[in-house]
N, C-alpha and C positions, 0 to 999 in steps of 0.2 A: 504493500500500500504506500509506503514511502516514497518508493519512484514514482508512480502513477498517482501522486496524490492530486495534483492539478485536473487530471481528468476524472479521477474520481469526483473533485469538487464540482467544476463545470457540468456532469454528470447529475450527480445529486439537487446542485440549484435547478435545474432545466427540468428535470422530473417534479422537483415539487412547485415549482411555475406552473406546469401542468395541471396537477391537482389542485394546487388552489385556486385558478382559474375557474373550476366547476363551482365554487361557491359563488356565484352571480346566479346556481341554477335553486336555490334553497328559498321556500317560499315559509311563509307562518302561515298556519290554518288556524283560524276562530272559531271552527264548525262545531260545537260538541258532537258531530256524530263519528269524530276523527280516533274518540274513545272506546269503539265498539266496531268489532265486525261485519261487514255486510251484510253474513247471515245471523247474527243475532237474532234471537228469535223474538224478542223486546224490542229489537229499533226495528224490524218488519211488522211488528204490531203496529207501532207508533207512524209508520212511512202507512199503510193499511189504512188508518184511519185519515190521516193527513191528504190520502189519495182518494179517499170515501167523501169525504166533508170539503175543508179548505185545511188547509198549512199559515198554523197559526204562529209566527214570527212579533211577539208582543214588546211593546215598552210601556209600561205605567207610569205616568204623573201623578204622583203624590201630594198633593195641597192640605195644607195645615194653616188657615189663622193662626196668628202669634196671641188673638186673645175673640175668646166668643166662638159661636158654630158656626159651619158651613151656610147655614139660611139665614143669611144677610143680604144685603142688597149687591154689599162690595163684591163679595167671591161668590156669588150665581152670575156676575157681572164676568168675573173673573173666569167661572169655569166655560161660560159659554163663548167667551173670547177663544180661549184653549182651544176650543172645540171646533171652533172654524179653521182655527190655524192651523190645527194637528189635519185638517185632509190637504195640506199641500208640502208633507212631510213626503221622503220619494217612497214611491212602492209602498204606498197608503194602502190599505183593502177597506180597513172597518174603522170607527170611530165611537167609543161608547162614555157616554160618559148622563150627568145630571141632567144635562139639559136634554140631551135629543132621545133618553128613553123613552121608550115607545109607547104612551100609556091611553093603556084604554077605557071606554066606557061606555055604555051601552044606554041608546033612549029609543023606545017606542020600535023595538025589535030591530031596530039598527046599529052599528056598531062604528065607534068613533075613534080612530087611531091616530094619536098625533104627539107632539114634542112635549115632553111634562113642562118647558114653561119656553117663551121666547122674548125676546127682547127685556131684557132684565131690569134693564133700568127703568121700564115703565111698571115694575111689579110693585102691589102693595102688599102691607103688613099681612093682611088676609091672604092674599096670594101668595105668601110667603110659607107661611100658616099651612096652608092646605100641601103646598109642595115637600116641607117636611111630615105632613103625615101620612102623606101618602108614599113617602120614600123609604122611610124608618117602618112600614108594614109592609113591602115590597120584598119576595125571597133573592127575586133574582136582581136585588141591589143593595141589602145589605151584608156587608161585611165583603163586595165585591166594590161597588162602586162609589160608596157611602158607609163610614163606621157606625155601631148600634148606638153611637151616643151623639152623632152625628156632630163632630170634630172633626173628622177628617174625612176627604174625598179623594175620589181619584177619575182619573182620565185613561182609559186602557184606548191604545192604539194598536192594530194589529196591522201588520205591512207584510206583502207575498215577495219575498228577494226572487229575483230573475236567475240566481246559482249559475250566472254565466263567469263573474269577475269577484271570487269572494274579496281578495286584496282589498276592493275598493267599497262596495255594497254595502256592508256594514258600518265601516265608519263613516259611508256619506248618513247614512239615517243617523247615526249617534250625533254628529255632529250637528247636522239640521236641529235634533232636539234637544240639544246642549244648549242651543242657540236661542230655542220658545222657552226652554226654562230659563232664563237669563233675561229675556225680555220680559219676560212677567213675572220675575222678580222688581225688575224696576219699572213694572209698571202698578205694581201694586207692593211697598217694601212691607208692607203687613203682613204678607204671606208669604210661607216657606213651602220651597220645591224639592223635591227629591224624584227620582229617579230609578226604577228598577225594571225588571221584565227579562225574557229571554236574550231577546238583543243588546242589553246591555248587559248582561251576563257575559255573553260573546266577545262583548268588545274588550270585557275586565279580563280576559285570560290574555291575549295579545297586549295589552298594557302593562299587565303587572309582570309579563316574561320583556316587556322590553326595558321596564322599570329595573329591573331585575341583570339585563345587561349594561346598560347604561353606570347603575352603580356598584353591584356586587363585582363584576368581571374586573373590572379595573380596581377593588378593592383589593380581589382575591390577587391580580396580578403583581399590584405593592405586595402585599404580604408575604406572599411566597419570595417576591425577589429580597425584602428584607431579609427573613426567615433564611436565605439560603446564606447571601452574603455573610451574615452572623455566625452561623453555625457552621460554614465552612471557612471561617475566617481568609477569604479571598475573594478579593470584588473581582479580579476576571476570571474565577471559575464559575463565580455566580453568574457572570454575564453569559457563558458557557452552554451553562443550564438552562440557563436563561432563554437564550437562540435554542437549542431542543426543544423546548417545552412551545417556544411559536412556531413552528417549525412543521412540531406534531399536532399543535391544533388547529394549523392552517391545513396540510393536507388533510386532516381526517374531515372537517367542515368542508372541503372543497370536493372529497371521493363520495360524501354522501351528495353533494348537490350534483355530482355526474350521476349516482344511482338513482337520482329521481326522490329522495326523501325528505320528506316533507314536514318542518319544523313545528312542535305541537309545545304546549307547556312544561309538562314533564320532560321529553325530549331537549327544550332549552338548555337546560341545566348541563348538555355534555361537555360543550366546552370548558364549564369550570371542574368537573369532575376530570377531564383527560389532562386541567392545568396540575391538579392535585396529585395525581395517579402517576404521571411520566415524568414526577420528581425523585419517586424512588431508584429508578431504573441510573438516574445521573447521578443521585447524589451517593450512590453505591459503589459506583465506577470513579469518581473522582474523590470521593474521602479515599479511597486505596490509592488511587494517583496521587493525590499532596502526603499520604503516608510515605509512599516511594521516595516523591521528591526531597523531602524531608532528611530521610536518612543519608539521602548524597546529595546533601545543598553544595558539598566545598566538591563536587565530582568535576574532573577539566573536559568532559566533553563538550561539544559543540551542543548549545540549548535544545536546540532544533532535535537532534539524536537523543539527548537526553530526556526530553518532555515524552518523545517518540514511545521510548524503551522504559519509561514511568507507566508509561499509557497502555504500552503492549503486557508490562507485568500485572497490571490492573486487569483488561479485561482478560487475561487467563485465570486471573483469581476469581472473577469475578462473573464471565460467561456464562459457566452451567445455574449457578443460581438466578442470577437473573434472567437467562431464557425461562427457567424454570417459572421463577414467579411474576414471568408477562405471561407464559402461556396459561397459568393458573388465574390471573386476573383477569384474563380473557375470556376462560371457560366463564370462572363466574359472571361475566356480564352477558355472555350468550346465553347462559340458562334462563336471561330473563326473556328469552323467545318464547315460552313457557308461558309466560302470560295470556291472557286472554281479552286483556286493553293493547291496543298497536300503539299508542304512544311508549309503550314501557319497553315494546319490544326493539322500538327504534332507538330508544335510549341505551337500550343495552347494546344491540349491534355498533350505534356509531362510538356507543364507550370501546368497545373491545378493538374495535379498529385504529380509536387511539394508542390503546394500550400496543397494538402490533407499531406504530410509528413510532413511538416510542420508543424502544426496542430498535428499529431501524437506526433512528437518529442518534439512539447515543454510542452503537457500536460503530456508524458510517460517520459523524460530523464531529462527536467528540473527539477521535485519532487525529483528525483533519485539522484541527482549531490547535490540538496541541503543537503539532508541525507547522502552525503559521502565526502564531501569538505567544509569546513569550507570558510566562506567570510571576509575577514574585511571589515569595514561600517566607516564611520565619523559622528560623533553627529551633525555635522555642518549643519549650517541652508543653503540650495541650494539658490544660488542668482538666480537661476533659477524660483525656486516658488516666490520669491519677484516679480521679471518682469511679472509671469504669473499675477500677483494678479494685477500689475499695467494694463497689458493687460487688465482683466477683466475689473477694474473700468472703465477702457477707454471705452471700447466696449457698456459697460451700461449706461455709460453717455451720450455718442454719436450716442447712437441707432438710434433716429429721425434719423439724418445726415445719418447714415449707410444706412440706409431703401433708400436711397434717391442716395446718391453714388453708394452705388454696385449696386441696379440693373441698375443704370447710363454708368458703366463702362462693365458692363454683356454685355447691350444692345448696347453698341457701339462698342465692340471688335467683336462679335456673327456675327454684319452686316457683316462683313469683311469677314466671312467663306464664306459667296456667291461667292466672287471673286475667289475665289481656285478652280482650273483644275483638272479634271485627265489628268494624264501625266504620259509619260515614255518614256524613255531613257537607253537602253537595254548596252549600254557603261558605261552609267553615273549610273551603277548599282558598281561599282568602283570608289575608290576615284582619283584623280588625280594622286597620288605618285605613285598608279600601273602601274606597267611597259607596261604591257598588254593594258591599256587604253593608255597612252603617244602612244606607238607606234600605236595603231588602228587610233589614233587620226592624227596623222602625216601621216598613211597611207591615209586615206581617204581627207584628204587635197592637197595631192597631186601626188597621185595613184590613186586609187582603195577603195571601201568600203568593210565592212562585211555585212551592210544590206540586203538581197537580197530577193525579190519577185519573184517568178516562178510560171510559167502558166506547164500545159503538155495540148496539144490541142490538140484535135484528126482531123482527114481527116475524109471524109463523108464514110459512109457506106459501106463497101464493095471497097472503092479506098484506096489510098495512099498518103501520105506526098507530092509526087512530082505531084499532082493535079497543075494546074498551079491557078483556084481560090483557093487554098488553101492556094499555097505558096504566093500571090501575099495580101492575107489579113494577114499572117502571115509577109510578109514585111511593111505592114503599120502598124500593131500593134507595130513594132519593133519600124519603125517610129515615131508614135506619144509618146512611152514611149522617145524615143532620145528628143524628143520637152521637156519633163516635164524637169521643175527646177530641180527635186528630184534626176535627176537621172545620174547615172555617168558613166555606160557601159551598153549594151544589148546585149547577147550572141542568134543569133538565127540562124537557119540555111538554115533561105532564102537567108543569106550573103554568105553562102560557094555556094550555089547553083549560085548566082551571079555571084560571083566572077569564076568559071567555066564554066559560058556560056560565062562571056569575053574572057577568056584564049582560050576556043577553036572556040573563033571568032578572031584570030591572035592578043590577047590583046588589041583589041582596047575597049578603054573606053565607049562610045555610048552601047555595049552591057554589059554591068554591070547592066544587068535587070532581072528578072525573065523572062526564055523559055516560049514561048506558047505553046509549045507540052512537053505531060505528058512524053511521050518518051523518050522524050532528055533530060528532067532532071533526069528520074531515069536512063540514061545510063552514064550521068555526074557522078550523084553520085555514079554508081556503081563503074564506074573507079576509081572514086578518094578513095573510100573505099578499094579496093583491093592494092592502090599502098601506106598505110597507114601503119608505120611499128609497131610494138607490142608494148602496151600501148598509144598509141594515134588514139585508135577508135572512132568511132563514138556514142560506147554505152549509152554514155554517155548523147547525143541527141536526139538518135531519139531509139524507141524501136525495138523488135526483128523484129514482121511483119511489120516493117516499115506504122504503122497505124496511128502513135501519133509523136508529137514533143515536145520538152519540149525549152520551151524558158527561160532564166534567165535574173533579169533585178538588177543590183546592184546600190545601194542606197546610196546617203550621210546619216549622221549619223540624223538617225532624230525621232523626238518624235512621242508616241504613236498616237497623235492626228493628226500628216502632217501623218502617214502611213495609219490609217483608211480612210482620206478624201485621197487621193493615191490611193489604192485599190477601194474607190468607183466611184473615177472619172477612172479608166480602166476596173472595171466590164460594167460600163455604157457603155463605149466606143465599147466594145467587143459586150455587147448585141443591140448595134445600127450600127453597123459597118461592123459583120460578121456572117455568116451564124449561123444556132440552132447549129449543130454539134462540131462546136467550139466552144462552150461556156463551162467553166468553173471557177475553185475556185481556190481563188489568194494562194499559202502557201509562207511560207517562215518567216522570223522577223517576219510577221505584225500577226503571230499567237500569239505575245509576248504582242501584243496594244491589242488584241482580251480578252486573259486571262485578263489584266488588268482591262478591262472596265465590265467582266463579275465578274472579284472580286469586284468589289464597288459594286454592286448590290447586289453580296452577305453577303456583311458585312452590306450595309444597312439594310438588313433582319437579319443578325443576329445579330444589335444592337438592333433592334424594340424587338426582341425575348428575349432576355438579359436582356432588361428594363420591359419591363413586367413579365419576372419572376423573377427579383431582386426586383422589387416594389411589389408582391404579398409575397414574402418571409419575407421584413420589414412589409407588414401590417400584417400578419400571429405572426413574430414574437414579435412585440408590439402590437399588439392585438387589432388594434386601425387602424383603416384605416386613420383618419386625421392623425396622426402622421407618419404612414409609408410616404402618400403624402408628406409632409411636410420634413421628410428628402430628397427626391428625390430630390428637387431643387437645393442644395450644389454640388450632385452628374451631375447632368446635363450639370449646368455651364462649370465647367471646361473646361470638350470637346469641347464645342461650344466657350470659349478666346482663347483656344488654337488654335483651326483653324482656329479663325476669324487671332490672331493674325500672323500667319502662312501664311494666304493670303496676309496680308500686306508685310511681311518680305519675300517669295517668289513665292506665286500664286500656287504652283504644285504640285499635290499630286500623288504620285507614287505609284505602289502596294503595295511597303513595307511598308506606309504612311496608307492607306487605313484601313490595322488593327485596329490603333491606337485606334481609339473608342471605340472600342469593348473590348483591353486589361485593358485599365482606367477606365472603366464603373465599374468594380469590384473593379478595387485596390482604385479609390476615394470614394468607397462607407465606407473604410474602416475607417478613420476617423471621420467621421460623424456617422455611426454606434457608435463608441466610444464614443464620445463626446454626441449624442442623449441620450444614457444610459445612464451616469452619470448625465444628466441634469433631467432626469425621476427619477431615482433612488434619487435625492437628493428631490422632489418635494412628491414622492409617499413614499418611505421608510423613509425618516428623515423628512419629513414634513415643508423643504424650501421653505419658499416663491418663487415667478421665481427668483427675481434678486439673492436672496443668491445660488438658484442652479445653474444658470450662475457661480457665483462664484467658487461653489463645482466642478462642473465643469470642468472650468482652472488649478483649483487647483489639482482635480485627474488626469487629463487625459492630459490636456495641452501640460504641457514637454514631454511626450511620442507621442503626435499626432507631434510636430515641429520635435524632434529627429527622428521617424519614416519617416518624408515626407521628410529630410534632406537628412536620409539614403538613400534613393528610389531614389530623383532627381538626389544624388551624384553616386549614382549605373547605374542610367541608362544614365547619363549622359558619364561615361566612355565608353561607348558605342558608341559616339562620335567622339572618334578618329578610329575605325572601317575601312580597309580599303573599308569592304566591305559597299557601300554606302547605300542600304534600312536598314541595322542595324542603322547605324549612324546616317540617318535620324530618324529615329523609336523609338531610345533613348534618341535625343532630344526634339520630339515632345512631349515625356510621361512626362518627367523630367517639359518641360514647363505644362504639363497638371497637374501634381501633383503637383507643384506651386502654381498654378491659384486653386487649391484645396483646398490647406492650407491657402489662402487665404479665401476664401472664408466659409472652416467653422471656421475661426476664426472671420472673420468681417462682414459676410452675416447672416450666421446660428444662432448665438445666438440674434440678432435683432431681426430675423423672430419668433423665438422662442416665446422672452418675446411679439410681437406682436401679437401671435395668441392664447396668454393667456388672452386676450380683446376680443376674439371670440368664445371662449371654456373656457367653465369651468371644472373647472379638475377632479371633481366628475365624473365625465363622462369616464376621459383617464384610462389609463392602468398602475396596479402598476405593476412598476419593481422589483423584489423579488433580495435581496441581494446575 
């Protein structure tokens, strides 16, 4: 490589120009259906109905007086303002709101359909009057359109996206009505706006992953370069690392935009995990390089040879471990193909991809850098290796006690992973600070939710919706979802048909039931459909041949586990309650509790998967099946303190959680891989007894294994402040797992070690070649 180093470099720049030129092919998606498979059986429910009915694409306007109710002159003044404004919002469909609901009333067997009030400013006290009492008794407006205590209102707009240009689509609508709410804030400063709905939901995931590169990446990229400088006391090694670590997460973001993959929330996160991840692999290779140079600072060769032959003794020490544990932090990020969300899986593949550049770059660019940059070095003895040496003695004196302790403390944290849930919380995938979560939160407090469960129920065979048993189980279904805790509105249209056969029973209340003749409801409803003006159809309800209904039932905010037991106490209900014809599959959020509980299943398999072929690849590669075993244990722990301690500290584990395993599995192996080779190599190549190899040990590998797990925890930890909430949990779970790592092969592993030299004789093991 010395002669040829020039073309090798030339070589290498030109290839990775290459690759990172496919990063202009990488797009962000804001779709939530980016989360789920095509064939999901839950998002083909949800596309079923959305293709049955309309596709319902929402934002809600939240209105609050700062002082007083809704029925005032100002804010009916106010909402109906809103309400013309919001149809020139782009890709309008529907508009609902106080003003233009549709109310009716019945005189002298005629039926009268019109706006519950118009022009506002000409309204009086009476008319005031009468429009909250008729709003606050109205099902299909409160706690949807209008709170029970009639404080707060809202404005739901529903807009159909054209799904030609997501890039642009979404944030033209956000943006338009960023713009109405801002206007009417100062046009009326008495009332406060907020914000929520589907579409903005959409738009909160692309914001907070860019919020999230903007400051976390270049947080993490200080940190680590601090972190490296320091602890490798030399600034042009650090810069070293520095170039690999861009290097590596330029070509891997540039191979994935030539694959065509497609940048999702979770997915964001790879560039800082591959900054985090491809500092081991350097900082492995160059602590044994400034070891080297160290020893022969006063050597008379030529710098260039000398750095060279620093470099070449490094990666021969240094090679088979660290192949070892890129290919093992590799596995574990593949295993997250496992998953059953494609954001997770893309996460893993472009991680493990990094993990392979990495690897690339520090065997191809670090030799390269050493032969064309000189480094200064200090003769100075590292207080660094003193503490390791004191570490060791410790470790070897205290072994019994260790053997005794850690698996004490293994076995006690471990218990505590039982306690941990799956759970989710489809809000709480946002940190608090998100405006989008504040305002959902506040909505659904005391409005309205976003959660929503929907049924599309069909009528029997060959009849129609206005069947009187149809509509008459279709009002108890409505019913009994009104009885659940869970639930905060029910939109169905046995209420319109109700409320119609009062009206043209001279309004009197006693008839606010469902018709006994099929007749008279579908003459009800044809009236009321013809006298309905453009944009507040019924398409929305009931289908073309009026065969099917689609009922909505909205939700307080609530975890994956109250949705699944939700949906199975109303599937139950439906199939004990109402005919075969009616029966159907719940969609809506609770497709989101659904993905979740099918991804633990799948990362439990893909940890079983991981662990078995990372423990055939150590037995394979120490060539020693006790020893492979024997390292697994270090690598094992971690994951199970970390969840146990995880269950104490807060019980719940979310999808974005649920990786976790799977990504550590690899990276804790990487340590212990290190550490095992230098303990072999000191026993089989220099012919150390165990305790002096322990020694040897601490003393080559030590400061690189603390330095490296410093890096990693401090890396992932910046992950942390995330607005978006499964990164942040995600970062501090690993940070606590690579912890509990470093732990454990400094004061677990080398115990286990000198103990299983009482059970094996070493004639037997496997020499490590230098």
């Amino acid at each position: 490589m010395h002669r040829w180093r020039w073309w090798v470099l030339v070589t290498l720049l030109l290839a990775t120009g290459a690759l990172i030129s496919g990063a202009r092919f990488l797009t962000f998606t804001t779709n939530y259906r980016v989360f789920f498979n095509p064939d999901n059986p839950y998002l083909q429910a949800l596309d079923t109905i959305h293709d049955t009915y309309t596709k319902d694409d929402t934002v809600l306007f939240v209105l609050t007086p700062k002082e007083g109710s809704v029925f005032n002159l100002r804010v009916l003044d106010d909402v109906e303002w809103l309400t013309q404004q919001a149809w020139l919002i782009p890709y309008v469909q529907r508009v609902d709101s106080l003003q233009n609901f549709q109310y009716t009333v019945g005189r002298s067997n005629e039926l009268i359909v019109r706006d519950l009030y118009r022009d506002a400013e000409t309204l009086t006290q009476g008319d005031m009057a009468a429009i909250r009492r008729i709003a606050l008794s109205e099902p299909l407006l409160v706690q949807r359109v209008v709170s029970p205590d009639g404080r707060v209102t809202g404005v739901h707009v529903t807009v159909r996206l054209p799904e030609v240009d997501e890039q642009t689509e979404i944030p033209k609508v956000v943006a338009h009505v960023r713009q109405l709410a801002r206007q009417l804030e100062e046009r009326d400063p008495l009332l406060e706006v907020r914000l929520t709905g589907g579409v903005m939901m959409s738009q909160a995931f692309p914001e907070a992953s860019q919020q999230d590169m903007g400051t976390l990446f270049p947080l993490m990229f200080g940190l680590v370069f601090v972190a490296m400088w320091l602890l490798l006391r030399s600034l042009v090694a650090a810069l070293w690392a520095y170039l690999a670590l861009l290097l590596s997460i330029g070509a891997t973001m540039g191979l994935a935009g030539w694959l065509g993959f497609r940048i999702s929330p979770p997915s964001a996160a790879a560039p800082n995990i591959i900054l985090t991840l491809a500092v081991a692999d350097c900082v492995h290779v160059l602590m044994t390089f400034l070891i080297v140079l160290r020893r022969g600072w006063l050597s008379p060769l030529d710098w260039r040879q000398f750095q060279f032959n620093a470099m070449t003794e490094s990666l021969k020490t240094n090679l088979q471990p660290v192949f070892l544990t890129s290919f093992t932090t590799a596995l574990g990020f593949l295993s997250l193909n496992f998953s059953d969300s494609p954001p997770f899986r893309d996460l893993g593949n472009i991680s493990a991809m990094g993990v392979g550049f990495a690897f690339i770059y520090t065997l191809l660019l670090l030799p390269l850098l050493a032969m064309f940059m000189p480094i200064g070095i200090s003769s100075a003895v590292s207080h660094d290796a003193i503490w390791m040496g004191k570490l060791a003695n410790f470790v070897v004196n205290r072994r019994q006690a260790l053997l005794v302790i850690m698996p004490a403390i293994v076995l006690c944290l471990s218990g505590f992973a039982l306690r941990n849930e799956l759970n989710d919380d489809l809000i709480k995938y946002f940190s608090p600070s998100v405006t989008f979560r504040a305002d959902t939160e506040y909505a659904t407090s005391r409005l309205t939710g976003m959660y929503i469960m929907e049924y599309s129920l069909r009528a029997p065979q060959g009849g129609s919706i206005t069947e009187p048993e149809y509509l008459k189980s279709l009002n108890r279904f409505a019913h009994w979802f009104r009885n659940q805790p869970e639930t905060l509105h029910v939109y169905s249209i046995a209420d319109i048909i109700k409320r119609l056969n009062r009206n043209m029973h001279a309004n009197d209340p006693a008839w606010y039931r469902i018709p006994n003749s099929r007749e008279l409801a579908a003459q009800y409803l044809l009236l009321y459909q013809m006298s309905l003006p453009a944009g507040l159809e019924l398409n929305d309800r009931i289908n073309v041949d009026k065969s099917a209904s689609r009922i909505t039932i909205t939700l307080k905010n609530l975890s994956s586990n109250q949705l699944l037991d939700l949906e199975q106490r109303s599937d139950r209900w439906l199939q004990q309650n109402t005919p075969d014809y009616m029966q159907a599959q719940a969609a809506g959020t609770v497709m989101f509790a659904h993905i979740g509980q099918s991804n633990i299943r799948g990362m439990l398999l893909g940890v079983g998967v991981a662990f078995a072929v990372i423990s055939l690849t150590l037995v394979v590669a120490f060539r020693s099946a006790f020893w492979g075993l024997v390292s697994l244990i270090p690598n094992v722990v971690p994951a199970l303190m970390a969840f146990g301690l995880w269950g104490i500290i807060h019980g719940q584990i979310s999808m974005g959680l649920s990786v976790v395993a799977s990504m550590t599995l690899g990276i804790v192996v990487d340590d212990t891989v290190h550490f095992l080779s230098k303990y072999l190599r000191g026993r089989n190549y220099l012919q150390y007894s165990p305790v002096a190899a322990i020694n040897y040990a601490f003393e080559q590998v030590g400061r690189a294994i603390w330095v490296t797990s410093l890096v990693l925890a401090a890396g992932f930890l910046v992950l942390t402040l995330s607005d978006f909430e499964i990164n942040a949990q995600m970062g501090l779970l690993v940070a606590v797992t690579i912890s509990f790592a470093l732990m454990a092969d400094f004061l677990l592993l080398p115990p286990l070690l000198l103990a299983s030299e009482r059970e094996k004789k070493y004639a037997n093991a496997t020499q490590i070649d230098n």
